[in-house]
N, C-alpha and C positions, 0 to 999 in steps of 0.2 A: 670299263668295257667287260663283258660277260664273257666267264671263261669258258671255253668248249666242252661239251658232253665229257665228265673224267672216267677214264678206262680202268680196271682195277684187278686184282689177281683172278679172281671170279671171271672178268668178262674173259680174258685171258685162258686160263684153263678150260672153259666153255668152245673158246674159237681152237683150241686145240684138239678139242675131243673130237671137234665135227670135223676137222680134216682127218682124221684118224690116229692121231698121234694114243700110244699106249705104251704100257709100265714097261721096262725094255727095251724101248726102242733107243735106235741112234736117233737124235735127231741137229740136223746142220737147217740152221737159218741164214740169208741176207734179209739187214735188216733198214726199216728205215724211224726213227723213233716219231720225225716229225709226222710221220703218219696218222699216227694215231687222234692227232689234234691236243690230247691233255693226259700223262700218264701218272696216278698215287704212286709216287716215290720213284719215276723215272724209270731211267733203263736196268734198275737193280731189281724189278719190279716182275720186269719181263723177263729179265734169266732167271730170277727166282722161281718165276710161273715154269718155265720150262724145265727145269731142272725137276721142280714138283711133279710133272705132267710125265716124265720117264721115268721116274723112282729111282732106288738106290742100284739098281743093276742097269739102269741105260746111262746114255753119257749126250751130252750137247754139245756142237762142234760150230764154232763160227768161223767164218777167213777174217785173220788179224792182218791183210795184206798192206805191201809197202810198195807206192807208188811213189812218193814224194820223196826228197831228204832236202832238208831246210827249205821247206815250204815250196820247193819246184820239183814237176815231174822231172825221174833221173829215170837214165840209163839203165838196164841190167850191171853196167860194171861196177856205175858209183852208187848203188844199192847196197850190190856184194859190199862193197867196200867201206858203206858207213853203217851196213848189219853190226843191230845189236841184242839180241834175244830177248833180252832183260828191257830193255829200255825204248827200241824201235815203236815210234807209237803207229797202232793198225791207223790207215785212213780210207777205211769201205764203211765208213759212220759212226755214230757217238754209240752205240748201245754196244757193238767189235770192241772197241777202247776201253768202253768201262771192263767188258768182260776177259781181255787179255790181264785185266792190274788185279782182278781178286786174288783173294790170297788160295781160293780150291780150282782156280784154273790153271793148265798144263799148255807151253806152248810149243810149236813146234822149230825144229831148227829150219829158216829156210829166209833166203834173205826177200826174197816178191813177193812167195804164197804160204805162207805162213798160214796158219790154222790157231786156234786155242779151244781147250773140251774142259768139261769139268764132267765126272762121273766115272763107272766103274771100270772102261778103257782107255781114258785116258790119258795116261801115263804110257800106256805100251805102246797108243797108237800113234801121240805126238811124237816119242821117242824114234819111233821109227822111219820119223821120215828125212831125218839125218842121214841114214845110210841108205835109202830107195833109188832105186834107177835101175838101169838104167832107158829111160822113154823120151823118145826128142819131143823138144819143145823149145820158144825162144829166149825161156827161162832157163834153162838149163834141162841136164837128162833126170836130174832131182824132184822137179817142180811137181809132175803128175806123174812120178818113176812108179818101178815095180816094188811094192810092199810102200809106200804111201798112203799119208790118208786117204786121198781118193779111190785107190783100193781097194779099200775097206769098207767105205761109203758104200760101195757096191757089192761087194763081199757080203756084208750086212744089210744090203738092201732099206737102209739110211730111208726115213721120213724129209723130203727135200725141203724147204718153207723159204718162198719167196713174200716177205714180210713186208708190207708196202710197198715192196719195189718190182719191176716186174722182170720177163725175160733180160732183158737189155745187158742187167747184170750176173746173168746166172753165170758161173765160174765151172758148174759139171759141164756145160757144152766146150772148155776151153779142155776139159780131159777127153771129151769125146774127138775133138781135132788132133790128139798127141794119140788115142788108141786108132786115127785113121792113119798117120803120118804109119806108124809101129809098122801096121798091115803090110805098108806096102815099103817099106825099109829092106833095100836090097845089101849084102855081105858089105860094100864097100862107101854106102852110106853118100853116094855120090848123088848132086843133086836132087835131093832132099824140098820136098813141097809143102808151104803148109798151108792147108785149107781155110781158106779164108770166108768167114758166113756171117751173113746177118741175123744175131738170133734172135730177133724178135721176127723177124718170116718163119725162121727153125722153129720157136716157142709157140708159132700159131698152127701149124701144122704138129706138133709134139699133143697141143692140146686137144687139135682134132681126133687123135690117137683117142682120146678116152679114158687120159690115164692121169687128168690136171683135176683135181680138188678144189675149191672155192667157196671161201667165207668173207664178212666181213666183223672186222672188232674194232669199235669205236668208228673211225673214219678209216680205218687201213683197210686194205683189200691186201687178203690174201689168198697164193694161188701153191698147193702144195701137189707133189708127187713122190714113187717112190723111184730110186734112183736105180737100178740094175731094168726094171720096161721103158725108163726116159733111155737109159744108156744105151737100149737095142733100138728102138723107137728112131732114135736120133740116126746110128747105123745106117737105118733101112731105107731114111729120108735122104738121107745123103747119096746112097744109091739108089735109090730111083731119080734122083733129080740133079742129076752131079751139077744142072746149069749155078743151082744155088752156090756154087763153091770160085771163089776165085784163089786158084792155087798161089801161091808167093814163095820165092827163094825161102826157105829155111837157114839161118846162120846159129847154130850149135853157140849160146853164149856158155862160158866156160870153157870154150878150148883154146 
């Protein structure tokens, strides 16, 4: 059987350049490997291209996130409780996995949303999100707390790259739910809502914004932005159209 068109560091740094990705930059991917149809030397292939594509002063940032523990969706509690930094394998895809086990990736401490970067922050940034909070969310006040990577992401106005995959999984719209809960977080924390949305309606209206990217490498399609106009973008959607939102009880995991 003939193997599909093969994708290569080249086609890779090409699809980069044209989203706008440069020397510097943060850049956070979801990815999807099978996308591409056929990759020279896999998903080591693709964090290589990307790490190439920011130079030695930008950093790459995947979600190494834990949904599963022994092979079934768990709970927030039995997560916390069979977290292992070291060892918890990412399951948001194979190219996350490879990239949390190199030996120049940093990972973060967090037992759902975990992150992992290779490059010149790092280290400071992973590190940091051990002690961030405190931001409600059903993850804990850790998950998308204050001095987190996700605040950084937008601090630094992060290069966003949805990598074969599309809205459905974007994870900044699950920080942009925890900076609307914050807003409107009264002294005593008392029923607590959290916004519930379908972001693939948010991601088609985000794109109408003017502010979505789009290439295609190999057979993937991909759809990039920068993350501090998606962060106000999303905001602004949300209030003009609050019907998009169906509120839900908030339960603070970790208390």
């Amino acid at each position: 059987m003939p193997r599909e068109p093969t994708v290569g560091r080249d086609d890779l740094l090409e699809g980069l350049r044209r989203i706008g990705c440069r020397k510097g930059d943060v850049l956070f991917f979801h990815s999807s490997l099978k996308s591409f149809g056929w990759v020279d030397g896999g998903a080591n292939t693709i964090i290589d291209s990307a790490v190439e594509a920011v130079g030695p002063e930008g950093t790459v940032v995947v979600p190494t996130f834990v949904q599963r523990v022994n092979g079934d969706r768990a709970p927030y509690a039995v997560r916390r409780d069979a977290w292992n930094i070291d060892t918890s394998p990412s399951d948001v895809g194979t190219i996350t996995e490879v990239f949390r086990k190199r030996p120049d990736a940093i990972r973060s401490d967090h037992c759902c949303d975990s992150m992992a970067a290779i490059g010149a922050e790092a280290e400071a940034v992973m590190a940091a999100h051990r002690e961030s909070g405190p931001r409600p969310s059903p993850w804990d006040e850790r998950a998308f707390g204050h001095g987190s990577p996700w605040d950084w992401l937008r601090e630094r106005n992060a290069l966003y790259l949805l990598m074969g995959v599309g809205f459905r999984v974007c994870s900044l719209f699950h920080y942009c739910q925890a900076l609307w809960v914050e807003s409107r977080t009264d002294a005593h924390r008392d029923g607590l809502k959290w916004p519930k949305f379908g972001f693939v309606p948010v991601g088609r209206r985000v794109e109408a914004e003017g502010i979505v990217t789009g290439t295609t490498v190999g057979t993937s399609i991909w759809q990039a932005f920068r993350v501090a106009p998606c962060v106000e973008a999303v905001a602004q959607i949300l209030e003009a159209e609050p019907s998009l939102i169906t509120p839900e009880p908030l339960r603070l995991s970790g208390h």
